[in-house]
Structure formats: structure tokens, C-alpha cells
C-alpha positions, 0 to 999 in steps of 0.5 A: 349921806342918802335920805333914805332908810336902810333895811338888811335882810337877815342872812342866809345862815340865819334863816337856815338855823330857824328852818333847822330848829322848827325841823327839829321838832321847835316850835315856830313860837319859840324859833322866833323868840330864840332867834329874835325874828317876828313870828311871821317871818318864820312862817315866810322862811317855812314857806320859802324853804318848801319853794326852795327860795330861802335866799333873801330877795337881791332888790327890795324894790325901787327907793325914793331918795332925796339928795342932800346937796340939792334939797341944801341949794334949794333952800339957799334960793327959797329960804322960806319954802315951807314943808309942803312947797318943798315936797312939791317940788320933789315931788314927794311927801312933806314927811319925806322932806322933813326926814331928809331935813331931819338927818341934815340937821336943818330945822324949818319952823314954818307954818302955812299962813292962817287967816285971822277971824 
């Protein structure tokens, strides 16, 4: 299982039927609550369709992934590694890490160490 979140473009049909309604004569408020959508993604669909680029896009970019078995072997040689020494190592945010360790069902309780006053 990848560390990554997974995002699904709405099909073409979809984007289709909400051109069709607004075409129609629907207003572009009630095309997004009939059909579930943010309004914005109406507006985009309206703007795509007039290009004539209504598909949704192949590649939503380059995505950062961790892989399970290797953030698992690194913390079987640094059992103590904090968040952040992790992050580092991946380089990545501590916030990337702890997700990933999140999904693996890991818990870290480790503080960075504060000196005493």
C-alpha cells in the first residue's frame, strides 16, 4: 500500500451532463448541487468545454511517495528516530512521514529533547 493520497478525476459523462444542464438553461449554482460538484468546478468544466479540453487531464502531476518497506527498515536500524530525522532522511515533510506511519499503523511517541530551566 503506497503512502500517498489518491485523487479521481470525475468522468467525462459527468462533466458532460453538468455542461448539458447549464446549457440548458440550469443555473450554474444548482448544476453543482444537483450533481455534487464545488461551484468552481462548474465554472472550470464551462471554461474547458469553450476550449474544447473537457477531458479530464492523463497526469495530475509528479506525486511524492514513501515506500512502506523502506520507511519499516529504517526504523528497525534507528528505533528512536524522531519525525523530523526521518523526514530528513526522506527528504520530506515531517507531516509526509507521519501519514505514511499513520497507514502502517506505526505510532512514534518521540519528542525532540528540551533542556530543563
Amino acid at each position: 500500500m503506497p503512502c500517498y493520497g489518491v485523487m479521481r478525476a470525475y468522468t467525462l459523462d459527468l462533466r458532460g451532463r453538468i455542461i448539458a444542464f447549464v446549457e440548458d438553461g440550469g443555473s450554474k449554482a444548482e448544476a453543482a448541487r444537483r450533481f455534487g460538484v464545488a461551484p468552481r468546478t462548474v465554472y472550470r468544466y464551462l471554461d474547458a468545454h469553450t476550449a474544447g479540453t473537457l477531458a479530464p487531464k492523463t497526469s495530475w502531476g509528479h506525486w511524492r511517495k514513501l515506500d512502506p518497506e523502506k520507511v519499516l527498515r529504517v526504523l528497525r536500524r534507528q528505533p528512536d528516530a524522531t519525525l523530523a530525522e526521518l523526514a530528513k532522511g526522506f527528504d520530506v515533510q515531517p507531516m509526509g512521514v507521519w501519514h505514511c506511519l499513520r497507514r502502517l499503523k506505526v505510532t512514534l511517541k518521540k519528542s525532540r529533547a528540551l533542556p530543563r530551566t
